[in-house]
Backbone as XML, in Angstrom:
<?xml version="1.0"?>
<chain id="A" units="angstrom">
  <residue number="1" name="UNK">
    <atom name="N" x="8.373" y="-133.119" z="32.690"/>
    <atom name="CA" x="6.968" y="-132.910" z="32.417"/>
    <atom name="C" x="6.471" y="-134.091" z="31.580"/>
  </residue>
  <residue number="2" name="UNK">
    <atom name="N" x="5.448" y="-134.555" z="32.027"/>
    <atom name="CA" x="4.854" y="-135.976" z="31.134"/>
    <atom name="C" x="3.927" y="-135.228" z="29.919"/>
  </residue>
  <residue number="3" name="UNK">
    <atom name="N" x="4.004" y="-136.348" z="29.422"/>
    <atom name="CA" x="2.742" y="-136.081" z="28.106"/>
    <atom name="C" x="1.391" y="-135.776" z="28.755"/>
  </residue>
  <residue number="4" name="UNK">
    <atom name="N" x="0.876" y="-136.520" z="29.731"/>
    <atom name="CA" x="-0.263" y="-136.352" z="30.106"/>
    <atom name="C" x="-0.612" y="-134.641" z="30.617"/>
  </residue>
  <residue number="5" name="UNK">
    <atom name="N" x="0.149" y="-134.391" z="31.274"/>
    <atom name="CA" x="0.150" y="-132.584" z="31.869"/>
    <atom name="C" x="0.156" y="-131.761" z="30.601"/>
  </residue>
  <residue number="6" name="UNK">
    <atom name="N" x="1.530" y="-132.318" z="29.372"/>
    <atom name="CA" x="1.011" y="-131.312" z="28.317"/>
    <atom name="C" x="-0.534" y="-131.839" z="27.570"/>
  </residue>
  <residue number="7" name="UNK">
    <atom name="N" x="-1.012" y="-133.061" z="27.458"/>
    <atom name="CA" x="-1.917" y="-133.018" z="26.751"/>
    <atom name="C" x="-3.311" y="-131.870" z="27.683"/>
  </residue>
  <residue number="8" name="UNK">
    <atom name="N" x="-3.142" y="-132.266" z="29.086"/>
    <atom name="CA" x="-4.169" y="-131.236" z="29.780"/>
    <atom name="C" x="-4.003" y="-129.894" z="29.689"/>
  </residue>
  <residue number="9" name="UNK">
    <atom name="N" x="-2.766" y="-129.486" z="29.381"/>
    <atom name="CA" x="-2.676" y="-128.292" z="29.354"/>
    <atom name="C" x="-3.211" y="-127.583" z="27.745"/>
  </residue>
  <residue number="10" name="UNK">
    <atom name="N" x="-2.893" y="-128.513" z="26.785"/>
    <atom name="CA" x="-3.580" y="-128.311" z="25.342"/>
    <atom name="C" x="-5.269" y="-128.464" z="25.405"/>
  </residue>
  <residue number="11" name="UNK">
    <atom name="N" x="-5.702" y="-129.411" z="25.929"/>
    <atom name="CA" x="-7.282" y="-129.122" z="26.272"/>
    <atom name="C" x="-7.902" y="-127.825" z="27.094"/>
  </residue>
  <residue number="12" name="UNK">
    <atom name="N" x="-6.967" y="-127.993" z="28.040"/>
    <atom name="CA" x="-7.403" y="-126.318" z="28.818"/>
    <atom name="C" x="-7.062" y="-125.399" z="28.182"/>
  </residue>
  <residue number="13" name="UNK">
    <atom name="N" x="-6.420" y="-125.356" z="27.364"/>
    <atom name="CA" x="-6.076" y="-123.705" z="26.413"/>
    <atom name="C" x="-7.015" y="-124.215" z="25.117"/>
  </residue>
  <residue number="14" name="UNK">
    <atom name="N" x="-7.346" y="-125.192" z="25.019"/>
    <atom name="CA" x="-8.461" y="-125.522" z="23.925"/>
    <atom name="C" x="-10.096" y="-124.789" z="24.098"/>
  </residue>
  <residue number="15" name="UNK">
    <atom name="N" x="-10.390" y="-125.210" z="25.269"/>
    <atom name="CA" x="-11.364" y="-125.037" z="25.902"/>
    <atom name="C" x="-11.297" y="-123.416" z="26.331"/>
  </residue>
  <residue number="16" name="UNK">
    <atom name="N" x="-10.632" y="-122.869" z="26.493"/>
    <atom name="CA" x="-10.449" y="-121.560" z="27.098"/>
    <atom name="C" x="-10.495" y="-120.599" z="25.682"/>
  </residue>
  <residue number="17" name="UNK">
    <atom name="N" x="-10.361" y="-121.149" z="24.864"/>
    <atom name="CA" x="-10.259" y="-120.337" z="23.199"/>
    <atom name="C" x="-11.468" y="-120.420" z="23.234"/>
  </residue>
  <residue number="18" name="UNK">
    <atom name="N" x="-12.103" y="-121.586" z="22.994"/>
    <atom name="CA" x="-13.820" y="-122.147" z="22.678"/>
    <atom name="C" x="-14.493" y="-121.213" z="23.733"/>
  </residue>
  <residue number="19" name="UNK">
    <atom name="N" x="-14.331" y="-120.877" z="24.618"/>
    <atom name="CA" x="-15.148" y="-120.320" z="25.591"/>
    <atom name="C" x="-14.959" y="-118.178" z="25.021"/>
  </residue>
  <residue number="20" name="UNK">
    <atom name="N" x="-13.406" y="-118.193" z="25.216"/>
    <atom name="CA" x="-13.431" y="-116.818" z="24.077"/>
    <atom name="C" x="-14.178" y="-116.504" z="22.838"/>
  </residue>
  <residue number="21" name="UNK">
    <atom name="N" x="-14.264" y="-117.461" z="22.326"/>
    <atom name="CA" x="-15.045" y="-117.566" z="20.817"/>
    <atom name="C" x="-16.816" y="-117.080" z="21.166"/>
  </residue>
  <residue number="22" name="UNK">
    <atom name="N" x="-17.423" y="-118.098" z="22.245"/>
    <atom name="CA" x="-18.634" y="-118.202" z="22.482"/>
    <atom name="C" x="-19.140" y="-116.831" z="22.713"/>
  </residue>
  <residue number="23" name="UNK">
    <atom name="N" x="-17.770" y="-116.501" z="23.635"/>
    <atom name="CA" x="-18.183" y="-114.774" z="24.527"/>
    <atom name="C" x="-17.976" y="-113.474" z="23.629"/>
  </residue>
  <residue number="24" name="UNK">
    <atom name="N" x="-17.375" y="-113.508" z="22.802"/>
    <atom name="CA" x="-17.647" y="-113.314" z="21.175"/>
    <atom name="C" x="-18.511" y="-112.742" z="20.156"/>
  </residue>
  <residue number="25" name="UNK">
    <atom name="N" x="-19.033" y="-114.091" z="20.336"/>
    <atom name="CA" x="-20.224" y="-114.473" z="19.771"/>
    <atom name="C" x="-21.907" y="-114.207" z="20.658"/>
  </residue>
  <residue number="26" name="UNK">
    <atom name="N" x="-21.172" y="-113.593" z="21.994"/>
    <atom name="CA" x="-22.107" y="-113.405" z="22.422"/>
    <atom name="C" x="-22.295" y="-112.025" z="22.552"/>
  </residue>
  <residue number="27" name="UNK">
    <atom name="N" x="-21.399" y="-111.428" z="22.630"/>
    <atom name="CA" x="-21.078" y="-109.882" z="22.519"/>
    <atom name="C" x="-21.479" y="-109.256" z="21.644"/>
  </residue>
  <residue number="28" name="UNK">
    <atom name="N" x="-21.529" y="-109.561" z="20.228"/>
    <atom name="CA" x="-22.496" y="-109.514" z="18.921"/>
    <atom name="C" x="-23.983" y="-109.665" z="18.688"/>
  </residue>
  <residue number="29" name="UNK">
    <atom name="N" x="-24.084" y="-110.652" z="19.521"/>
    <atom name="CA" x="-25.724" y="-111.283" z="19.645"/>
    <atom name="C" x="-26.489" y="-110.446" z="20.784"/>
  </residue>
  <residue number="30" name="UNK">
    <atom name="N" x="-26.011" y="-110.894" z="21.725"/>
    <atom name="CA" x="-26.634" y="-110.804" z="23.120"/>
    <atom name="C" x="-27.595" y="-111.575" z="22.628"/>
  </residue>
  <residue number="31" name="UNK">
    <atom name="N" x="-27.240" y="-112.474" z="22.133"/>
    <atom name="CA" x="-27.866" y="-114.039" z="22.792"/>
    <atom name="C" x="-27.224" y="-114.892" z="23.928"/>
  </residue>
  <residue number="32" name="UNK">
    <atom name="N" x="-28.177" y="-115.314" z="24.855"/>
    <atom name="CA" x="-27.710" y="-115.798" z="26.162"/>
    <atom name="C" x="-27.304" y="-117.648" z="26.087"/>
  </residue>
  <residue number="33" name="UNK">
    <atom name="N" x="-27.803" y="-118.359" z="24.634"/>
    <atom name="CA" x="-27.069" y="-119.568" z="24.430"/>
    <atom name="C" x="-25.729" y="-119.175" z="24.290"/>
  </residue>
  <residue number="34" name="UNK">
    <atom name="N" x="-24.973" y="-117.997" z="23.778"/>
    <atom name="CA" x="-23.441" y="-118.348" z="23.743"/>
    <atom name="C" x="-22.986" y="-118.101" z="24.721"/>
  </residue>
  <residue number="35" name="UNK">
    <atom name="N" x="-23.647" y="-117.297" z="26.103"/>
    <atom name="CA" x="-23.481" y="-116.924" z="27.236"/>
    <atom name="C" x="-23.339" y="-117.992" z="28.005"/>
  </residue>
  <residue number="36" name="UNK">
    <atom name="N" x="-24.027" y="-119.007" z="27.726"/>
    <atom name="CA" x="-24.479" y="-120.129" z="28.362"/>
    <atom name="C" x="-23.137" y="-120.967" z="27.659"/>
  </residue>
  <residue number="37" name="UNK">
    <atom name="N" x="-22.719" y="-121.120" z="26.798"/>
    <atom name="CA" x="-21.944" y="-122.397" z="26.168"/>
    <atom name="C" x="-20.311" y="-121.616" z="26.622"/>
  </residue>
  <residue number="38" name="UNK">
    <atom name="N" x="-20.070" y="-120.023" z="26.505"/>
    <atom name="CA" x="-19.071" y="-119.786" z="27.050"/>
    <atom name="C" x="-18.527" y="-119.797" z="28.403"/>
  </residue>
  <residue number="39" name="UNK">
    <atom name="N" x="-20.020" y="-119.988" z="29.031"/>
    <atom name="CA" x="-19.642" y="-120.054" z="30.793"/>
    <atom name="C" x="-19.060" y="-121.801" z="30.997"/>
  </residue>
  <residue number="40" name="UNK">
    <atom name="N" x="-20.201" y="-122.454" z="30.019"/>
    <atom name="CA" x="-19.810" y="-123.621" z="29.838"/>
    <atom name="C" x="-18.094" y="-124.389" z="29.524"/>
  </residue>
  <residue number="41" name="UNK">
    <atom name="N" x="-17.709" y="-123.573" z="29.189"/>
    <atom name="CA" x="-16.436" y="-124.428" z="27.731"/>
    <atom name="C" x="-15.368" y="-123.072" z="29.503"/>
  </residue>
  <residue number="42" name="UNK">
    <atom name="N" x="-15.822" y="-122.064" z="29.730"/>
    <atom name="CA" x="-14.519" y="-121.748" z="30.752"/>
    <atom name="C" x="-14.656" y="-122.687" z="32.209"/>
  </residue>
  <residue number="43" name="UNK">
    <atom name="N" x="-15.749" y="-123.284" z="32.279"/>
    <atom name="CA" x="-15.906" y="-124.295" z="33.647"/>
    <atom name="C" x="-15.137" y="-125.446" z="33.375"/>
  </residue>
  <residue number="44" name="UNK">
    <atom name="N" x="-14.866" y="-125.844" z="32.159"/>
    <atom name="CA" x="-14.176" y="-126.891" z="31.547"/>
    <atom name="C" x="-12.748" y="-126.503" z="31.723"/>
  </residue>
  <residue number="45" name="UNK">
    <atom name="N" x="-12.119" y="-125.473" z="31.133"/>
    <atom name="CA" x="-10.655" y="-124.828" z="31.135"/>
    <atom name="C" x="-10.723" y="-124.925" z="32.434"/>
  </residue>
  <residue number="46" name="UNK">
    <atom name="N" x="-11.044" y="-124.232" z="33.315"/>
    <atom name="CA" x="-11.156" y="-124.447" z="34.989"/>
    <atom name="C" x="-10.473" y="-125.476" z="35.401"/>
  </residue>
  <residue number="47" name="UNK">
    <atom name="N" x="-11.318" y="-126.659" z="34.932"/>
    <atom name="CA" x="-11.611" y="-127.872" z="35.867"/>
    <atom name="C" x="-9.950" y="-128.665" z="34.652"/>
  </residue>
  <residue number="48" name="UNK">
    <atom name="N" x="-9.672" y="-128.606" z="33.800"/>
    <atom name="CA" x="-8.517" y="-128.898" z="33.441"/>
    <atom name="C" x="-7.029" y="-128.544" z="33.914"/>
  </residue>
  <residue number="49" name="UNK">
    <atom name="N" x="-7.611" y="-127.353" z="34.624"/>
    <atom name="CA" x="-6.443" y="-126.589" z="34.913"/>
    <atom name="C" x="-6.381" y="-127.168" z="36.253"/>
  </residue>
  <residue number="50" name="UNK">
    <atom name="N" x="-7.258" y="-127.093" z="37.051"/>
    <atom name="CA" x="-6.955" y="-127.805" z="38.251"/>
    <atom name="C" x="-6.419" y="-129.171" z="38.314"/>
  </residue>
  <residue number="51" name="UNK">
    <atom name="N" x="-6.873" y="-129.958" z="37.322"/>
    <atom name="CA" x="-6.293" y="-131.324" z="37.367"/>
    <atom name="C" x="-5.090" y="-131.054" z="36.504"/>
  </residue>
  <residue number="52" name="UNK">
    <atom name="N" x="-4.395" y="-130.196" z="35.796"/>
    <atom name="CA" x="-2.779" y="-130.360" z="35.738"/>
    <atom name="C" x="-1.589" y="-129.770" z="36.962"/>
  </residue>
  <residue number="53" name="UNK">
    <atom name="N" x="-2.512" y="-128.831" z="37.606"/>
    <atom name="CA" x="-1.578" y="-128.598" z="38.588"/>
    <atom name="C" x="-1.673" y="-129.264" z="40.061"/>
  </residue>
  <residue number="54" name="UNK">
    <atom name="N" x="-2.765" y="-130.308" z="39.872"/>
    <atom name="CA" x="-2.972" y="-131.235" z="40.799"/>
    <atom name="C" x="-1.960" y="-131.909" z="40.966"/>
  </residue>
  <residue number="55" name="UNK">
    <atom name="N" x="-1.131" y="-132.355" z="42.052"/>
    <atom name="CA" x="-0.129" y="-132.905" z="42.339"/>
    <atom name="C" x="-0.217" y="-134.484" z="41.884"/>
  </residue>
  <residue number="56" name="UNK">
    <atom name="N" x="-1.330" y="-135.027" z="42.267"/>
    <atom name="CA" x="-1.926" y="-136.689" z="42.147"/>
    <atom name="C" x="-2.488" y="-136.508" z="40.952"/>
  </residue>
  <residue number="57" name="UNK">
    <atom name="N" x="-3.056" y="-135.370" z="40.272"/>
    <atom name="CA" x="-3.779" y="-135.611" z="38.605"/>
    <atom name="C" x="-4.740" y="-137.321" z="38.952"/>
  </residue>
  <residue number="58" name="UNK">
    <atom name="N" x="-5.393" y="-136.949" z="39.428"/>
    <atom name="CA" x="-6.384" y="-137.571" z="39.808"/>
    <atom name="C" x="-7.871" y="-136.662" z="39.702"/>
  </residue>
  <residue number="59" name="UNK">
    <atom name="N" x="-7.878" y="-137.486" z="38.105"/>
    <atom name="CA" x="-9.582" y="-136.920" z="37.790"/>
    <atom name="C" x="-10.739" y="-138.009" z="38.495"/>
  </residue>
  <residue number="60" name="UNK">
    <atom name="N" x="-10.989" y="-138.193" z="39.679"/>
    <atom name="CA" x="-11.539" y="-139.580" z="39.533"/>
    <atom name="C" x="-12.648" y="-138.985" z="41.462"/>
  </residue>
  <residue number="61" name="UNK">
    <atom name="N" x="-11.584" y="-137.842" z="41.328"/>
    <atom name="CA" x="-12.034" y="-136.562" z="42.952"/>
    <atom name="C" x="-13.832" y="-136.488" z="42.479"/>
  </residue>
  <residue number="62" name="UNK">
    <atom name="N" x="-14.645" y="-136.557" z="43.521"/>
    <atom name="CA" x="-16.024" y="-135.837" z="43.339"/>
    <atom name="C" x="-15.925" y="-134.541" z="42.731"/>
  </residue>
  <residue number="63" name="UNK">
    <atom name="N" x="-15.083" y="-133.245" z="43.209"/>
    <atom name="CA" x="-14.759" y="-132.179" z="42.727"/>
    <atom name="C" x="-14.952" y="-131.882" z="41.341"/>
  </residue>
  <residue number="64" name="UNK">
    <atom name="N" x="-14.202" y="-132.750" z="40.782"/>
    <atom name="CA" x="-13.827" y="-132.723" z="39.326"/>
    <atom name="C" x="-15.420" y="-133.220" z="38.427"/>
  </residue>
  <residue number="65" name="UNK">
    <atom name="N" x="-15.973" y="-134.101" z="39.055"/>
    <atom name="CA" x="-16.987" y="-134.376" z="38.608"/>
    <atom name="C" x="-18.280" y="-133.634" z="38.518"/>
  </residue>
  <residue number="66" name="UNK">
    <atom name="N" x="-18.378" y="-133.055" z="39.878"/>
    <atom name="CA" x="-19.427" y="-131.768" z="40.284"/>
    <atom name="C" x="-18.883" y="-130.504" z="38.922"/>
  </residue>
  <residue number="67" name="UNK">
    <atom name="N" x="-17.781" y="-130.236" z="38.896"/>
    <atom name="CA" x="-17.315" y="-129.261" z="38.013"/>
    <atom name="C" x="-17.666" y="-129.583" z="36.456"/>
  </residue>
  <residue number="68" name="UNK">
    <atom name="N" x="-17.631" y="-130.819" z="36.259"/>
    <atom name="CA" x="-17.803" y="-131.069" z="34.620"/>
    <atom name="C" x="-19.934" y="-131.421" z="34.680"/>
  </residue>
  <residue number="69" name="UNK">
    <atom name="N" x="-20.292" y="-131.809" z="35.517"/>
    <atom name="CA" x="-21.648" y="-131.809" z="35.971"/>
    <atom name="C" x="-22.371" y="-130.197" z="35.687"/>
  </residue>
  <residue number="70" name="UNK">
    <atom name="N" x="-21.787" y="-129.167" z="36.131"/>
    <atom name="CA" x="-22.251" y="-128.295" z="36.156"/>
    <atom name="C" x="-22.039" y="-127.639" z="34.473"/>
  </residue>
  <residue number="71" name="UNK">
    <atom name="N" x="-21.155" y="-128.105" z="34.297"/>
    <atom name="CA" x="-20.728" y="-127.093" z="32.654"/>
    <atom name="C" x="-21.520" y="-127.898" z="31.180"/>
  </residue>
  <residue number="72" name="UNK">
    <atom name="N" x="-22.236" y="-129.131" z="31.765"/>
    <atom name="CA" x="-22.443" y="-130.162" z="31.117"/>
    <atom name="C" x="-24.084" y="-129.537" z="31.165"/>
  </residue>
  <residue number="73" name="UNK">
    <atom name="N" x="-24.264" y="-129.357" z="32.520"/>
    <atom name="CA" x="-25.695" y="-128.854" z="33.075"/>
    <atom name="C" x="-26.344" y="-127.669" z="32.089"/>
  </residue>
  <residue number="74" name="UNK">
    <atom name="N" x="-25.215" y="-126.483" z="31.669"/>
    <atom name="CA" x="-24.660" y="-125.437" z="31.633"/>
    <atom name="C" x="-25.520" y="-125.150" z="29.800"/>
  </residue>
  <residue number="75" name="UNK">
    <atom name="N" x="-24.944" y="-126.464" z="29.318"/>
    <atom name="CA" x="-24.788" y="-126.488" z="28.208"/>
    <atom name="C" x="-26.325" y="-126.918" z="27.679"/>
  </residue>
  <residue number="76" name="UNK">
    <atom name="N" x="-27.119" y="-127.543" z="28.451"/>
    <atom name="CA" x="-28.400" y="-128.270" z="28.193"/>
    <atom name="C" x="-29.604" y="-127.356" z="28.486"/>
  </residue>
  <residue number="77" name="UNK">
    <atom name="N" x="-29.394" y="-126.695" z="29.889"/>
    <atom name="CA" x="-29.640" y="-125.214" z="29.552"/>
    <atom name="C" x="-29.707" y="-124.166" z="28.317"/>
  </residue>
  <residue number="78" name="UNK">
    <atom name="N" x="-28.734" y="-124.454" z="28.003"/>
    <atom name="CA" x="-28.456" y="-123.495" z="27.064"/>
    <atom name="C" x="-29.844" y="-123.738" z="25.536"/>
  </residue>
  <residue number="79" name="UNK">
    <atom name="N" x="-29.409" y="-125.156" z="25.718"/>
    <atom name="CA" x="-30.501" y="-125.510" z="24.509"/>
    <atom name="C" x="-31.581" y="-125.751" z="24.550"/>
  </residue>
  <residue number="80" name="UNK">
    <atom name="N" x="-31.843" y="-125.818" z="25.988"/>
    <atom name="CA" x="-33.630" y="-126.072" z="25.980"/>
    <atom name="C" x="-33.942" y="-124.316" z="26.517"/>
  </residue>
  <residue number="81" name="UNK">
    <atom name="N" x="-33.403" y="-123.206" z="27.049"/>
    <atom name="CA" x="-33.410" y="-121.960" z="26.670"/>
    <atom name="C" x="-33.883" y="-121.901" z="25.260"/>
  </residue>
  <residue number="82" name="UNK">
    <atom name="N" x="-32.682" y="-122.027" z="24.571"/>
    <atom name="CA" x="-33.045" y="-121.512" z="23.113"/>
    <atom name="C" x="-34.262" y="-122.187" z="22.327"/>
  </residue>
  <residue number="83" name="UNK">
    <atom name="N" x="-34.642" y="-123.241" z="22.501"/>
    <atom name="CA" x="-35.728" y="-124.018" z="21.985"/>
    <atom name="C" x="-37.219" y="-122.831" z="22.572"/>
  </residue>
  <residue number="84" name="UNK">
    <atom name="N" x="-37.207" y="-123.067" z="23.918"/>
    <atom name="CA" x="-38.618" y="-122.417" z="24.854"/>
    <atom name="C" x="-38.421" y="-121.007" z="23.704"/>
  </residue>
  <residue number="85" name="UNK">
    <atom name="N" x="-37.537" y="-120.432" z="23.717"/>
    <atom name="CA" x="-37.909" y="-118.757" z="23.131"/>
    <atom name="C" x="-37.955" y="-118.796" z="21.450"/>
  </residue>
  <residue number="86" name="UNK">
    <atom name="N" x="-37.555" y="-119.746" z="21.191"/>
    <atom name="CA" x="-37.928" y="-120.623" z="19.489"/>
    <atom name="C" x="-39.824" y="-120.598" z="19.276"/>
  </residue>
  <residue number="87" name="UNK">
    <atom name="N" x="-40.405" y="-121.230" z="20.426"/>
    <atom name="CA" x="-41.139" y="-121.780" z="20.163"/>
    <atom name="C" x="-42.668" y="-120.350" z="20.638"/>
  </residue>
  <residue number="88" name="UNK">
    <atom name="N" x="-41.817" y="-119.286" z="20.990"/>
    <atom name="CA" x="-43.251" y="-118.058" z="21.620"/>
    <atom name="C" x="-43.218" y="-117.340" z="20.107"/>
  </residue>
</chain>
């Protein structure tokens, strides 16, 4: 096993905590920014996990990019949400 697979595998269980935390935090609130940042941070664990059990670990696939695109998307959402209902 290389360093690189364990370091992905420590980001994807990183990211997969962060996303537990959010959902959490959202479960308390029912506010839909942590809804939004936990869907976010598990699209991330996702997309890590696929690139360690990727045979080629080749992050460089459109796939991988569409996937971090969307959680990135996910997250900007999240804050211009919370701003618009800030501001009524």
């Amino acid at each position: 096993m290389s360093m690189i697979t364990i370091f992905i595998g420590a980001i994807a269980m990183a990211s997969l905590v962060i996303s537990l935390f959010f959902l959490r935090f959202w479960k308390t609130t029912r506010d839909r920014f942590f809804l939004f940042f936990a869907a976010s941070f598990l699209l991330e664990a996702i997309n890590r996990i696929m690139t360690g059990i990727s045979v080629l670990q080749n992050e460089e696939s459109p796939l991988y990019y569409l996937i971090r695109l969307i959680a990135y998307s996910l997250i900007i959402i999240a804050i211009i949400d919370k701003n618009k209902t800030r501001n009524k």
